[in-house]
ZANUKE-961257 format. One record per atom (N, C-alpha, C): residue number from 0; chain; x, y, z. Coordinates in nm, 2 decimals. Example, Ala and Ser with C-alpha at 12.3 -4.5 7.8 and 13.67 -1.06 7.14 Angstrom:
! ZANUKE-961257
seq, mol, xx, yy, zz
0, A, 1.32, -0.57, 0.78 $
0, A, 1.23, -0.45, 0.78 $
0, A, 1.32, -0.33, 0.78 $
1, A, 1.28, -0.22, 0.71 $
1, A, 1.37, -0.11, 0.71 $
1, A, 1.29, 0.00, 0.79 $
END
This chain:
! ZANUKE-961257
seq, mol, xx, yy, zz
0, A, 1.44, 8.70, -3.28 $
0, A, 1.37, 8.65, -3.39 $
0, A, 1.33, 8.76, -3.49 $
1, A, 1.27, 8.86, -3.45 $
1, A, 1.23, 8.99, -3.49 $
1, A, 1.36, 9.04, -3.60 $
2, A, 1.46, 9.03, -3.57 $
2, A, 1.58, 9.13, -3.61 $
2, A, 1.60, 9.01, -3.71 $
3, A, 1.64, 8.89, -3.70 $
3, A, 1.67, 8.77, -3.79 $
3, A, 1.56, 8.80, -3.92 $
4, A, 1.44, 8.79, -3.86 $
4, A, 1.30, 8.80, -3.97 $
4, A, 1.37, 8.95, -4.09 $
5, A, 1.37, 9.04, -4.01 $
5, A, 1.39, 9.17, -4.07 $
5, A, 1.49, 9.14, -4.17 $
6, A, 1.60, 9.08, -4.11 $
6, A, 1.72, 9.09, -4.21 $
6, A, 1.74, 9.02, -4.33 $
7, A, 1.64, 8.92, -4.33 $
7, A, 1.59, 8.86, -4.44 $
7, A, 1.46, 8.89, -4.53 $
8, A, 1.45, 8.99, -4.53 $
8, A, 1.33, 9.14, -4.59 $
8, A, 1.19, 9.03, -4.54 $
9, A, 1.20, 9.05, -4.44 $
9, A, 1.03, 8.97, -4.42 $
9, A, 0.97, 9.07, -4.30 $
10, A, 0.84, 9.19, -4.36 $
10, A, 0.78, 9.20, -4.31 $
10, A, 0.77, 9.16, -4.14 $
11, A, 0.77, 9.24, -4.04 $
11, A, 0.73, 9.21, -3.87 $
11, A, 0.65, 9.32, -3.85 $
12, A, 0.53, 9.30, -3.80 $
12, A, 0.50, 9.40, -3.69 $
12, A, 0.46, 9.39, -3.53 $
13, A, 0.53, 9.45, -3.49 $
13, A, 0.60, 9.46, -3.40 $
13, A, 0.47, 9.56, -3.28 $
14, A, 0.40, 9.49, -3.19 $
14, A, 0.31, 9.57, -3.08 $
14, A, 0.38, 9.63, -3.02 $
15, A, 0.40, 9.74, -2.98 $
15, A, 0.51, 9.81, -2.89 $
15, A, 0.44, 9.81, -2.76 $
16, A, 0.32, 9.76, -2.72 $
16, A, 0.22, 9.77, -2.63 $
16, A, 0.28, 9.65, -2.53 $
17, A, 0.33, 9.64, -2.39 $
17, A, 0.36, 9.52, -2.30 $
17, A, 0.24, 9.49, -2.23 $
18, A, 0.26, 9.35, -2.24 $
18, A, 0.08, 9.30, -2.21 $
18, A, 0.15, 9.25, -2.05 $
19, A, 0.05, 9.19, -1.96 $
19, A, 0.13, 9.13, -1.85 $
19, A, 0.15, 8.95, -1.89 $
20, A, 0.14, 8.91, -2.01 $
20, A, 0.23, 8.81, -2.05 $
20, A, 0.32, 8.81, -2.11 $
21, A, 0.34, 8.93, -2.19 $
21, A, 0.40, 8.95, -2.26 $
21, A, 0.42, 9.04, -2.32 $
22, A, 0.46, 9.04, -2.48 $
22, A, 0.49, 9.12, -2.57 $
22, A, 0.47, 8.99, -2.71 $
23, A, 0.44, 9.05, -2.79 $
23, A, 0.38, 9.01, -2.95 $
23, A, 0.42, 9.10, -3.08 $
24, A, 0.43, 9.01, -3.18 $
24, A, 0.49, 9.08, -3.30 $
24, A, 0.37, 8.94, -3.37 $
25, A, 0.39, 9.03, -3.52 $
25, A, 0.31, 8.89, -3.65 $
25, A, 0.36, 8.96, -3.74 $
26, A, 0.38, 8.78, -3.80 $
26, A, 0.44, 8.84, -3.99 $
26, A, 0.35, 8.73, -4.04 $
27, A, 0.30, 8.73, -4.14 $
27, A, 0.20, 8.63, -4.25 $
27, A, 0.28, 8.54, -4.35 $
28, A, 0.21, 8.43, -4.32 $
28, A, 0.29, 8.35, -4.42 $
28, A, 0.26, 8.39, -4.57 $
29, A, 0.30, 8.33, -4.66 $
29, A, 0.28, 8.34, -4.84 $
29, A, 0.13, 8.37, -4.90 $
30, A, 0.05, 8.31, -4.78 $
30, A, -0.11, 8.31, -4.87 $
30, A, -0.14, 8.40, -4.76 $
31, A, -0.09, 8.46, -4.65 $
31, A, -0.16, 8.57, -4.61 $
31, A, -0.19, 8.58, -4.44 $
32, A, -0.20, 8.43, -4.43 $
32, A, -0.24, 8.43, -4.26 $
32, A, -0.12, 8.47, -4.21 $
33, A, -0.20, 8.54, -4.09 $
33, A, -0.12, 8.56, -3.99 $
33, A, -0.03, 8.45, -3.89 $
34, A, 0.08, 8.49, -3.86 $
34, A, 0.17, 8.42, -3.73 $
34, A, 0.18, 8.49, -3.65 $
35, A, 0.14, 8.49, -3.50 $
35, A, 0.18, 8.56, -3.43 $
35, A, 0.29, 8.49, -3.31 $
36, A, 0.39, 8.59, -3.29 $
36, A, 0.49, 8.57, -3.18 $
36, A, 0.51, 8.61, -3.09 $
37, A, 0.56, 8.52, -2.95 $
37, A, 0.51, 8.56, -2.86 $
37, A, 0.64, 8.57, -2.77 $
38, A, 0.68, 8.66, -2.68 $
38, A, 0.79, 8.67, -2.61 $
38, A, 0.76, 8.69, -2.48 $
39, A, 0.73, 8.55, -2.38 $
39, A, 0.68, 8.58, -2.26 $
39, A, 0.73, 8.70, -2.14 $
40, A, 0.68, 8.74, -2.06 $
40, A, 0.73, 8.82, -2.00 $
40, A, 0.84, 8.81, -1.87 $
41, A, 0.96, 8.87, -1.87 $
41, A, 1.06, 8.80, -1.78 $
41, A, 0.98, 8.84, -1.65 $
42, A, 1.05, 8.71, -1.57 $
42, A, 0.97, 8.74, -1.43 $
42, A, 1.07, 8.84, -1.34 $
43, A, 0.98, 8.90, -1.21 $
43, A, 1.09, 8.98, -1.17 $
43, A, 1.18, 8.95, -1.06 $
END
């Protein structure tokens, strides 16, 4: 989703930080709020 967003010039930032649910990125809509996205973490 990350690379998709990018390629269409839309702002991502991207937490490089792995949580133990996951991992997270946010881009803001038109008026400014945030979205945040969520990429659960694979189990092992």
């Amino acid at each position: 989703m990350v690379a998709q967003l990018r390629a269409a010039d839309i702002e991502v930032e991207v937490d490089e930080a792995e949580y133990t649910n996951g991992r997270f990125a946010r881009v803001y809509d038109p008026e400014g709020n945030p979205i945040e996205l969520w990429q659960p973490k694979t189990p092992a």
